[in-house]
C-alpha positions as CSV (number, residue, x, y, z in Angstrom):
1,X,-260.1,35.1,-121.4
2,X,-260.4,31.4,-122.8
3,X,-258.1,29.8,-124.4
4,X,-258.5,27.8,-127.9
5,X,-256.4,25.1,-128.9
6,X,-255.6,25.0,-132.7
7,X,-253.9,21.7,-134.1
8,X,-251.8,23.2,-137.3
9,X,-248.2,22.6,-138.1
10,X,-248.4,26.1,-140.0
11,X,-247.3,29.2,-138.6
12,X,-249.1,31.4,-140.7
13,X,-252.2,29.6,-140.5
14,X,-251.9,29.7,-137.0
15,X,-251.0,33.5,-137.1
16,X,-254.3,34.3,-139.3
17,X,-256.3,32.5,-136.5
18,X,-255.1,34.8,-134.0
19,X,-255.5,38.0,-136.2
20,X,-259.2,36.8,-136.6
21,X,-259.9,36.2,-132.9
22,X,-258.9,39.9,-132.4
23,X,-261.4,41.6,-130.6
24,X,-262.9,38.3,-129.4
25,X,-262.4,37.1,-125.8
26,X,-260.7,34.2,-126.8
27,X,-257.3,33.1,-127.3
28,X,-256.0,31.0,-129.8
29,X,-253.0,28.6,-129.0
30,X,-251.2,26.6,-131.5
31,X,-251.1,22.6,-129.8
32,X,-247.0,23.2,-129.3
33,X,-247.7,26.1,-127.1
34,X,-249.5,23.7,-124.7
35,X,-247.0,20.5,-124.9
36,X,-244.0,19.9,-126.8
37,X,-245.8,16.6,-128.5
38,X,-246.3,17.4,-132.3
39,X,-249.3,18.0,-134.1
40,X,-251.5,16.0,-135.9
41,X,-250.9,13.6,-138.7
42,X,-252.8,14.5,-141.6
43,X,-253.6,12.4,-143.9
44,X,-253.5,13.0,-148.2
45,X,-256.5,12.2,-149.2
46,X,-258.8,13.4,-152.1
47,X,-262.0,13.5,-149.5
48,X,-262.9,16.8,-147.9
49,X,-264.5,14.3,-145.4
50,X,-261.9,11.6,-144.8
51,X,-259.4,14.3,-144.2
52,X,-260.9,16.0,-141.8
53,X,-262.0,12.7,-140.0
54,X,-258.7,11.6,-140.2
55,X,-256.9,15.0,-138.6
56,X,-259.6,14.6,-136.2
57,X,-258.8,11.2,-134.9
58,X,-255.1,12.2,-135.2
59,X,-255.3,15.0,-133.3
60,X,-257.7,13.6,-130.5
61,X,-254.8,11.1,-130.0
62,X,-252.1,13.5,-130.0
63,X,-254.6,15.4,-126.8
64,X,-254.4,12.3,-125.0
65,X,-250.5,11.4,-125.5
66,X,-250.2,15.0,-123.8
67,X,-251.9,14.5,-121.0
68,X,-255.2,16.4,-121.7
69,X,-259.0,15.1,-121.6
70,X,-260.8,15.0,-124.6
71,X,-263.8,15.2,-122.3
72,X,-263.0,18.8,-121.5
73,X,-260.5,20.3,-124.0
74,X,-262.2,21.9,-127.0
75,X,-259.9,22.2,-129.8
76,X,-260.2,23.2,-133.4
77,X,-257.9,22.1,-137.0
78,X,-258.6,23.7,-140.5
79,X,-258.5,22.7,-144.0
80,X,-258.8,25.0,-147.2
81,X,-259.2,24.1,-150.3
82,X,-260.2,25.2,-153.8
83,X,-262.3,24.5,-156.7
84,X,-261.4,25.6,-160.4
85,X,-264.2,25.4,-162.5
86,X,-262.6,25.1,-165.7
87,X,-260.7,21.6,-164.2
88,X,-263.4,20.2,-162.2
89,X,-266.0,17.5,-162.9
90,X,-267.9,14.6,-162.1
91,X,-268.2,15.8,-158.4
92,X,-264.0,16.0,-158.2
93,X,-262.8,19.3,-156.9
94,X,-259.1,21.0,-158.7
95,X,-256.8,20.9,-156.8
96,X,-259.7,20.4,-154.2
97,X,-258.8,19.6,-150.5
98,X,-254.6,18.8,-152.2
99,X,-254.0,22.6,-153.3
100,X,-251.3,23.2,-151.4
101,X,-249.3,20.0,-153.0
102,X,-250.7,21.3,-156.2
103,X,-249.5,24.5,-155.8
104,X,-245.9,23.0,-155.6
105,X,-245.7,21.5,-158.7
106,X,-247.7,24.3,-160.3
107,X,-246.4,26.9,-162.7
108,X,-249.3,29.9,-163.8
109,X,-248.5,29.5,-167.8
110,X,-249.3,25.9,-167.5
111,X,-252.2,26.8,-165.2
112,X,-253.8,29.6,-167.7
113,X,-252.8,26.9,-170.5
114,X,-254.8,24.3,-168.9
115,X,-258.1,26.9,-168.1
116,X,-257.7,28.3,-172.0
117,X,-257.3,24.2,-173.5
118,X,-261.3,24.0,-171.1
119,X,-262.5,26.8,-173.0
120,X,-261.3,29.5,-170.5
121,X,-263.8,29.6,-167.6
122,X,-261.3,31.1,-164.7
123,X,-263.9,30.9,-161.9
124,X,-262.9,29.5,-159.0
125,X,-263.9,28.9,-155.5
126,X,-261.9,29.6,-151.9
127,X,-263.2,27.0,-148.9
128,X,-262.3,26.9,-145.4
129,X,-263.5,24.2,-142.9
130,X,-263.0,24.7,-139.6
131,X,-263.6,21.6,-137.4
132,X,-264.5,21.9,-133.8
133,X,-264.3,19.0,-131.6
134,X,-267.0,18.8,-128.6
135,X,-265.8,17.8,-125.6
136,X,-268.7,15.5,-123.9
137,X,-268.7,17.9,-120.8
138,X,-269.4,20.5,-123.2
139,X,-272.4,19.2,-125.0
140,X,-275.3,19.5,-123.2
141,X,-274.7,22.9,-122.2
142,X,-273.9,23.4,-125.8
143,X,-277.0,21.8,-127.1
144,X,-275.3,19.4,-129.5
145,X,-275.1,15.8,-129.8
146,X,-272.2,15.0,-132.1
147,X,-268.2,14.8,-131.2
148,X,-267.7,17.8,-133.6
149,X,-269.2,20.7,-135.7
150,X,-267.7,22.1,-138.8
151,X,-268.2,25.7,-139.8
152,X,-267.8,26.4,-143.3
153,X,-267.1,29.6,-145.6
154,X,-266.5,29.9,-149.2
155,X,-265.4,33.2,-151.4
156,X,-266.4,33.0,-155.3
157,X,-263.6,34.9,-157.5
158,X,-261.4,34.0,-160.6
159,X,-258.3,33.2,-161.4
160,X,-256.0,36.1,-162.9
161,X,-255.5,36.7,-166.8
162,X,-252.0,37.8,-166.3
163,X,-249.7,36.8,-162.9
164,X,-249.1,40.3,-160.8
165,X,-245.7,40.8,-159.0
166,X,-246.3,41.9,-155.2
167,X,-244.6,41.1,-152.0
168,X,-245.9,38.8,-149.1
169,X,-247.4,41.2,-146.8
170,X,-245.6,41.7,-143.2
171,X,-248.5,42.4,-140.9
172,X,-250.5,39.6,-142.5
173,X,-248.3,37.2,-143.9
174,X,-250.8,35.4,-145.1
175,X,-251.6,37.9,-148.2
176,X,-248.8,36.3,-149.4
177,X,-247.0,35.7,-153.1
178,X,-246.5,32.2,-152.6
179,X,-250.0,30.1,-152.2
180,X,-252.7,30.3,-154.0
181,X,-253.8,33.8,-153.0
182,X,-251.1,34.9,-155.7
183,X,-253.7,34.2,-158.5
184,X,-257.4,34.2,-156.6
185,X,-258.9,37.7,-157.6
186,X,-262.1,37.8,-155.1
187,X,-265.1,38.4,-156.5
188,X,-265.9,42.5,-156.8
189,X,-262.0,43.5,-156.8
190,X,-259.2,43.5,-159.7
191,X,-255.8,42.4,-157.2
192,X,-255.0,38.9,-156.1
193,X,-256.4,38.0,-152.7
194,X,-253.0,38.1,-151.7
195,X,-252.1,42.0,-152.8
196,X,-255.0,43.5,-150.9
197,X,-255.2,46.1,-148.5
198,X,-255.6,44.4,-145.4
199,X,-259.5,45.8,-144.6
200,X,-260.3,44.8,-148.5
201,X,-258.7,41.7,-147.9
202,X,-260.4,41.1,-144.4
203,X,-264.3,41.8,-146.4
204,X,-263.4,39.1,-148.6
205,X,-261.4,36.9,-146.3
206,X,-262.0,32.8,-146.9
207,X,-261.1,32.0,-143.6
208,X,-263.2,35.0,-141.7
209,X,-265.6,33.1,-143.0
210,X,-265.8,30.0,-141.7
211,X,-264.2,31.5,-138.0
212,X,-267.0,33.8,-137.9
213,X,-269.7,31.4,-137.5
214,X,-267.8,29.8,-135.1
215,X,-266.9,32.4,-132.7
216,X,-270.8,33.3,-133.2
217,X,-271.2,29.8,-131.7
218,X,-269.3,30.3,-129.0
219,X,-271.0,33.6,-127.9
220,X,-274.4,32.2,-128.3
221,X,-273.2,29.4,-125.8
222,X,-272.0,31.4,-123.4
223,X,-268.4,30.0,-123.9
224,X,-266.6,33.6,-123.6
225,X,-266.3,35.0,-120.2
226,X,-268.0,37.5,-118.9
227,X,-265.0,40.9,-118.3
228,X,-264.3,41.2,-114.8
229,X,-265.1,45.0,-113.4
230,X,-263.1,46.1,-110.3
231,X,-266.3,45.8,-108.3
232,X,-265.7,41.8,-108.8
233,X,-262.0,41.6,-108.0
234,X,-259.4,42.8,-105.3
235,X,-257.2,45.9,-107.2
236,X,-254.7,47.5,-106.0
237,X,-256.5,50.9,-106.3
238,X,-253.1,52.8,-107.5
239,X,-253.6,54.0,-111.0
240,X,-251.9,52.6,-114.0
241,X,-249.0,54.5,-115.6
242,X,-248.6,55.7,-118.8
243,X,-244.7,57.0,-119.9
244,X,-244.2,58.0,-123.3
245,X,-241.0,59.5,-124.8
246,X,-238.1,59.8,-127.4
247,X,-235.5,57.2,-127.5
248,X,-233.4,57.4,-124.2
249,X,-235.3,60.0,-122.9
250,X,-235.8,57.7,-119.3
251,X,-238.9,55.8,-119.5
252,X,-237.1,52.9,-119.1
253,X,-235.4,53.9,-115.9
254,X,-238.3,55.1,-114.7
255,X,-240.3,52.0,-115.3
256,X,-237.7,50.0,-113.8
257,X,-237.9,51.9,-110.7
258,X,-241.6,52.1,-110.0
259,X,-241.1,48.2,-110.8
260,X,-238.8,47.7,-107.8
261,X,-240.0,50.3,-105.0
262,X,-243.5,50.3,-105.7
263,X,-244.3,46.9,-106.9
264,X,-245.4,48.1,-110.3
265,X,-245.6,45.9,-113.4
266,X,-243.3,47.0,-116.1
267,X,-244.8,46.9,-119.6
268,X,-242.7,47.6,-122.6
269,X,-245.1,48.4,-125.5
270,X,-241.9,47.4,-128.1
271,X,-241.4,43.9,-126.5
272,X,-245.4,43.4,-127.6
273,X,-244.3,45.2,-130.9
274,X,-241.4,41.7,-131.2
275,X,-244.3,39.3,-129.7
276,X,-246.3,40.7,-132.8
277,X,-243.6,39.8,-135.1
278,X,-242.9,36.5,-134.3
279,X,-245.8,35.4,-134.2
280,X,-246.0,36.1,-137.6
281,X,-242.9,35.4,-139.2
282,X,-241.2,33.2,-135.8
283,X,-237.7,34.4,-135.6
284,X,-236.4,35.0,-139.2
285,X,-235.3,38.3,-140.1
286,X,-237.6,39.3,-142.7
287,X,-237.6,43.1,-141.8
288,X,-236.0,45.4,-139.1
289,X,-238.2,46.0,-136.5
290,X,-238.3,49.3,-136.9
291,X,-239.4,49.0,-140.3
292,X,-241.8,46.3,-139.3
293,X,-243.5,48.9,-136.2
294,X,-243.6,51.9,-138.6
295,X,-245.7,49.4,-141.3
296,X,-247.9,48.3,-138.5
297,X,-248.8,51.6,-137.0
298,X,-249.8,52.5,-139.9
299,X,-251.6,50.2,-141.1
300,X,-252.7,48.4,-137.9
301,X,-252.2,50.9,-135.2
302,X,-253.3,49.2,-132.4
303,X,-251.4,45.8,-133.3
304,X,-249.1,46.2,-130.2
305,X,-251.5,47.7,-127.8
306,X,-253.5,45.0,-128.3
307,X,-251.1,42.2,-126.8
308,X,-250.6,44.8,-124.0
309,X,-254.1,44.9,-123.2
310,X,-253.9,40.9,-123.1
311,X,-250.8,40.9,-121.0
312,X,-252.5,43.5,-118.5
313,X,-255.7,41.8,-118.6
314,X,-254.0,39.0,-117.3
315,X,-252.6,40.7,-114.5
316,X,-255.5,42.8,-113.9
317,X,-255.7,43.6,-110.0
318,X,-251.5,44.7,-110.2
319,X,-251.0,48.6,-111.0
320,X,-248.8,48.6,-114.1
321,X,-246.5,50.7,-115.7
322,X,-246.8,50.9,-119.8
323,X,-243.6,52.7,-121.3
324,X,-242.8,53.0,-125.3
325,X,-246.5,53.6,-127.0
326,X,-245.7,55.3,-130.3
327,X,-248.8,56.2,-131.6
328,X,-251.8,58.6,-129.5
329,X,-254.0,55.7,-131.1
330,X,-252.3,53.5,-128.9
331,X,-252.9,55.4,-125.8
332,X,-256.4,55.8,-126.8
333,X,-256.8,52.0,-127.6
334,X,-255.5,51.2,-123.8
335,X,-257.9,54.0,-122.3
336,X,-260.8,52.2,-123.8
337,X,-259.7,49.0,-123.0
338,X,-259.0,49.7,-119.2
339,X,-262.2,51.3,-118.3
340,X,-264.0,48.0,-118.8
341,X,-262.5,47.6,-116.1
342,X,-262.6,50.0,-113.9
343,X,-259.2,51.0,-113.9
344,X,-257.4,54.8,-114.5
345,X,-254.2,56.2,-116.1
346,X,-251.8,58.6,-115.2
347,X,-250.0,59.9,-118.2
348,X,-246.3,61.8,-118.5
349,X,-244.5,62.4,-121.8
350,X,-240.7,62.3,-120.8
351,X,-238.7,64.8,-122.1
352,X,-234.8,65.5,-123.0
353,X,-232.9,67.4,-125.3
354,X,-231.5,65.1,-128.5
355,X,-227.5,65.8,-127.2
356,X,-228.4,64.2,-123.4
357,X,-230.7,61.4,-125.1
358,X,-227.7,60.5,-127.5
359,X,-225.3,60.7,-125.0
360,X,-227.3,57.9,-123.5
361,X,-227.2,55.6,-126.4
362,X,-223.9,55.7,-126.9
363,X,-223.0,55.1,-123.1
364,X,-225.6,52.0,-122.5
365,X,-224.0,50.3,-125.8
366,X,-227.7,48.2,-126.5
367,X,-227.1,46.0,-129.9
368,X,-228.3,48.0,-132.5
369,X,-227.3,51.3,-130.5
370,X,-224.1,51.9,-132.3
371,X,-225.7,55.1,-134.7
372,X,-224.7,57.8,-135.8
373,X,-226.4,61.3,-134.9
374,X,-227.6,61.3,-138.5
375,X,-228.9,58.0,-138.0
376,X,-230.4,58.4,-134.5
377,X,-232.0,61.4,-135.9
378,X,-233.6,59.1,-138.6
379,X,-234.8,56.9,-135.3
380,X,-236.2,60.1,-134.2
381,X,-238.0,61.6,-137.6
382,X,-239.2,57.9,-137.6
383,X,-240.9,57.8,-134.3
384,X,-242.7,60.7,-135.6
385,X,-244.5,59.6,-138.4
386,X,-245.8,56.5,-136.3
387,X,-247.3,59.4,-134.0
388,X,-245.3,60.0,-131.0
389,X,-244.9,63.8,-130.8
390,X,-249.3,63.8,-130.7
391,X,-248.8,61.9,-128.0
392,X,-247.8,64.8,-126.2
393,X,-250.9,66.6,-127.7
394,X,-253.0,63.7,-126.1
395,X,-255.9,65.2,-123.3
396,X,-254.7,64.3,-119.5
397,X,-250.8,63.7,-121.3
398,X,-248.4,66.0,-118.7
399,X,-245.0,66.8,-119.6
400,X,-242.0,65.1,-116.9
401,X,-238.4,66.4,-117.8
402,X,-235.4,64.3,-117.5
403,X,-232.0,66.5,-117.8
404,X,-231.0,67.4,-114.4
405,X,-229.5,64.3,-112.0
406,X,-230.9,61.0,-111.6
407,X,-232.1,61.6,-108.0
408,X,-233.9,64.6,-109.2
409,X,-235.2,62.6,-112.4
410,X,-236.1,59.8,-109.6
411,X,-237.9,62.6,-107.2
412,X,-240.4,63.1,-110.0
413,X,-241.2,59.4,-110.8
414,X,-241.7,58.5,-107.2
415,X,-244.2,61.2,-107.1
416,X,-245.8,59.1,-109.8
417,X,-246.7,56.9,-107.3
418,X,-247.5,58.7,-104.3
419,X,-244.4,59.8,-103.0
420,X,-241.5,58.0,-101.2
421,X,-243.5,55.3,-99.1
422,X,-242.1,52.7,-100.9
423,X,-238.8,50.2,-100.1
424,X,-236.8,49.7,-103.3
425,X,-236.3,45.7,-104.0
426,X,-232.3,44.9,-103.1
427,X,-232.2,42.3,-105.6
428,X,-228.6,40.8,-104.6
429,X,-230.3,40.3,-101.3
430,X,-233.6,38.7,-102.4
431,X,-231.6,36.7,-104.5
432,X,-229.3,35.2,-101.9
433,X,-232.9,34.1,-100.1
434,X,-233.9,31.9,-102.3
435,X,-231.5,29.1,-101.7
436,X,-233.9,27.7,-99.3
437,X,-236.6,27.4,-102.1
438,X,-237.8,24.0,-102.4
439,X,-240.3,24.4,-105.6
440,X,-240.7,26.8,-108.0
441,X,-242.5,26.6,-111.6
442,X,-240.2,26.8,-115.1
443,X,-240.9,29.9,-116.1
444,X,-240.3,31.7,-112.8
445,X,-237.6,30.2,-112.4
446,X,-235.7,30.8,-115.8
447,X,-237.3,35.0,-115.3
448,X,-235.6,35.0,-111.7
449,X,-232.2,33.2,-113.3
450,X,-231.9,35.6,-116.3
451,X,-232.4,38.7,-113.5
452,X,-229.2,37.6,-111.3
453,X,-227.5,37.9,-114.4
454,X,-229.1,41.5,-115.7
455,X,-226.8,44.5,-116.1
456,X,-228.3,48.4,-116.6
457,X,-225.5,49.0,-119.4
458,X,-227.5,46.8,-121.7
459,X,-224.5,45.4,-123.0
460,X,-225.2,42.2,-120.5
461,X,-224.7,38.7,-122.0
462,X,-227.5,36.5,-123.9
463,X,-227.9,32.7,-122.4
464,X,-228.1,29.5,-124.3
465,X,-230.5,27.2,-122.5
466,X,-227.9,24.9,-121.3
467,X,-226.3,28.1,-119.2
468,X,-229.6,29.2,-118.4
469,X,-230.4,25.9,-116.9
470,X,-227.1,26.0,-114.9
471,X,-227.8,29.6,-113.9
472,X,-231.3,27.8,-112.2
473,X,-229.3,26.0,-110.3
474,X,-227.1,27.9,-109.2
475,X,-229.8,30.1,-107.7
476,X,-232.4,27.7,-106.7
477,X,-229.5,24.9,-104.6
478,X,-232.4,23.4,-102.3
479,X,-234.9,22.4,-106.0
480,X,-234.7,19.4,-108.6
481,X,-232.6,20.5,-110.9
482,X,-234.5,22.6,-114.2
483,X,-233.1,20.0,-116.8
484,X,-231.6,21.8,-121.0
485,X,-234.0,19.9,-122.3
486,X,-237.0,20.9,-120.2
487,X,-235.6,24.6,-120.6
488,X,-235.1,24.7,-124.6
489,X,-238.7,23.0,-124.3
490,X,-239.9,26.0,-122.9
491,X,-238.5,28.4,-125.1
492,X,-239.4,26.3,-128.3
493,X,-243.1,25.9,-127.5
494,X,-243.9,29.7,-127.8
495,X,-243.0,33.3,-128.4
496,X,-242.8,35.6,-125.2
497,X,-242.4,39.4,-124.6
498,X,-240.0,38.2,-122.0
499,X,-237.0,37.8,-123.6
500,X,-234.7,39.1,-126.7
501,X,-232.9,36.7,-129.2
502,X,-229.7,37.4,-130.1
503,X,-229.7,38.5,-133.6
504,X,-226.3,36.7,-134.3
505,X,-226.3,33.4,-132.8
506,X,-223.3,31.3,-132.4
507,X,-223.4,27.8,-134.7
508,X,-227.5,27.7,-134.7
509,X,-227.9,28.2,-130.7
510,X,-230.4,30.7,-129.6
511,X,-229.7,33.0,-127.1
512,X,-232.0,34.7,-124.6
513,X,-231.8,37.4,-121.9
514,X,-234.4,39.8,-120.5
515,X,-236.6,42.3,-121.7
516,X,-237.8,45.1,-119.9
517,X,-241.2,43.6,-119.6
518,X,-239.4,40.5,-118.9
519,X,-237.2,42.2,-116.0
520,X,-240.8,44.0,-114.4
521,X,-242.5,40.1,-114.6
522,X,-238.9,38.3,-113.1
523,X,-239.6,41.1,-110.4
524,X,-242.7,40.5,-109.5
525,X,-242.3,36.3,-109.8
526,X,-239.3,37.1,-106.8
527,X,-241.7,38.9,-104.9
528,X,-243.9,36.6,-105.0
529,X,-241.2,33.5,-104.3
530,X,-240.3,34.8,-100.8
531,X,-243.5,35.8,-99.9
532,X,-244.1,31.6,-99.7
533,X,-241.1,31.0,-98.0
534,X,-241.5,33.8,-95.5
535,X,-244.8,32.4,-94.8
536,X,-244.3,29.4,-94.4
């Protein structure tokens, strides 16, 4: 899939980028993802032009401070900005390419003052211009001779008669209550921009507008890669996995141990479910997540499934393991997905009664675990209405149950995966190999680190970045030493389903340790560690 560098300080901005690449074989990074330089400097102009010349120029030398080619690295930046009828004149757009300034020092009575004192015309006019700069390795095969192209949409509407009350939207929080979208009715509806639906707000969307075109550019110059089918790549030809379940019902274990004896790759579907959230709101609580999934589900059902589909994409020749879907829309989602490329699913809905399953909770002591039966019955009633008891309903879904022993429970996963051919990973022992290491990349390394460290009880310790950088060195002796800074770099240049935040984090300092997705990824990087050293 290729990759999109977008220059914007704004994380919703950035966020409503990625929501509209959706479906497209692109990926949209934010420039802090790539390097930990900042983003471009732009300018406060009144010229739609000389602003977006300026960002331009600011962000072409922010590329090069980081290392990358102009020559080769596309990149795009984005400017909205509005035009009030009522206010504007001689060729001088209100508030114009300045609206979000505006907006700052801008009440609605003195607003719907100002439109009645100009005889009350509340048209107005939502523009988004998206530049994209053209490498010169790029432009002959794209056809065009310029350093960059700007794709353009508008959406007519008016201005509201009387100010609505409505919350920011969670899944898209750009339908928000702050900006302008709080007081832009869209032509051919009677709500704010901002209190749509989120498929009436997507017809009418400013900024779909002006992306469109340009992802239609892309496709007509053959930018997007082709999918890869299993005919063009080297699978493993074990099928994929599919483990649904209630709350503590064992997909977890399960996953875990196909992971280590089988050399699955573990896929939590709720650590995409947090990926989803932060990238839209970073890491402020602004709902429970629970709250958050049920929302999403139901309103975007596929919002998870889709990062999963990324993530497995990615790592498209390893058989993988998917555990937590909540929805059969989800399962159906990954189906379709999948068989573009070639690969297959088998599907088990764990089962347990609610006593054993709660019985569980309480024993592995996870944050957020200390319920009540009421309460965990609530979890339960909850993970219903997003869908999970159709699951078991789904066609090729078999049922796997989990209340006897754990070596009987284990019996029937192994089968999962052909039987009992495979060597289960001693951990301690791979560990204590990789003193010899000489080289080894950040992010495998910090993976392998937070695995010495992870405990089954789920009540193991979160890691600032200064211990997790002394954890790296404690396991890799023979490497230069992972520096804090290069660490907290890491972890402040994007949003992983790798690891969990500690919701309580002592004075300001975030703290990370695994999740399950990041535990199946840390197993696989350690695999792949000593297999260099062993050959060479």
């Amino acid at each position: 899939m290729r990759e999109l560098t977008f220059f914007t300080s704004n994380q919703t901005k950035l966020a409503h980028a990625r929501y509209l690449a959706e479906g497209q074989r692109v990926r949209i990074k934010g420039f802090r993802q790539r390097t930990y330089h900042a983003g471009y400097v732009e300018p406060r102009l009144s010229s739609r032009d000389e602003i977006l010349t300026g960002s331009y120029e600011s962000a072409k030398a922010q590329l090069a401070k980081a290392g990358f080619s102009e020559a080769s690295h596309p990149f795009i930046l984005e400017d909205t900005s509005v035009r009030i009828e009522a206010l504007s004149h001689d060729g001088v757009e209100v508030p114009g390419v300045d609206v979000k300034f505006w907006m700052e020092e801008q009440t609605f009575a003195r607003l719907d003052a100002a439109l009645r004192n100009a005889g009350n015309d509340r048209r107005a006019v939502v523009r988004s211009d998206v530049l994209l700069h053209v490498p010169s390795a790029f432009r002959r095969v794209w056809r065009v001779d310029q350093p960059f192209l700007i794709f353009t949409g508008e959406q007519q509407g008016s201005i509201v008669e009387a100010e609505h009350r409505f919350d920011t939207n969670q899944l898209c929080p750009w339908l928000d209550n702050r900006s302008f979208n709080k007081w832009f009715v869209p032509d051919g509806h009677t709500l704010p921009f901002g209190a749509l639906p989120i498929d009436d707000a997507y017809e009418v969307d400013f900024r779909r507008k002006s992306f469109g075109p340009l992802f239609d550019f892309f496709e007509s110059r053959g930018f997007f890669d082709v999918p890869m089918t299993q005919l063009q790549l080297n699978f493993d030809d074990r099928p994929n996995i599919i483990l649904s379940g209630y709350t503590c019902s064992g997909k977890t274990t399960a996953s875990q141990r196909l992971a280590r004896k089988f050399g699955y790759l573990h896929v939590e579907a709720s650590d995409f479910m947090h990926l989803s959230y932060y990238y839209r709101h970073g890491y402020r609580d602004v709902a429970s997540i629970g709250d958050f999934a049920e929302q999403a589900l139901s309103q975007m059902p596929t919002i998870a499934a889709e990062k999963v589909v990324e993530y497995m994409q990615d790592h498209i020749s390893d058989p993988i393991v998917i555990s937590g879907f909540r929805s059969p829309l989800e399962v159906e989602f990954l189906r379709q997905a999948m068989k573009t490329h070639g690969r297959a699913s088998t599907e088990r809905f764990v089962g347990a009664k609610e006593e054993i399953r709660y019985a569980r909770l309480q024993a592995r002591a996870r944050p957020g675990d200390n319920l009540t039966l009421d309460q965990f019955r609530e979890r339960d009633r909850q993970q219903q209405r997003m869908g999970l008891d159709l699951i078991s309903d789904l066609p090729d879904m078999l049922a796997i149950r989990n209340e006897g022993s754990l070596d009987a429970y284990l019996e029937q996963v192994d089968e999962l995966a052909g039987g009992g051919s495979g060597l289960d990973l001693d951990i301690p022992k791979a560990i204590s190999a990789l003193d010899c290491v000489r080289e080894v990349a950040l992010q495998e390394a910090i993976l392998i680190a937070l695995l010495t460290v992870w405990e089954n009880t789920e009540s193991r310790k979160f890691y600032t970045t200064t211990e997790i950088a002394a954890l790296i060195s404690s396991v890799f002796r023979s490497i230069q030493p992972k520096h804090k800074d290069n660490v907290s770099r890491y972890f402040n240049q994007d949003f992983y389903a790798y690891y969990e935040i500690s919701s309580a984090p002592s004075r300001g300092k975030r703290r990370y340790r695994l999740y399950n997705t990041g535990y199946g990824i840390a197993i696989k990087a350690i695999r792949e560690v000593l297999n260099v050293v062993n050959s060479s």
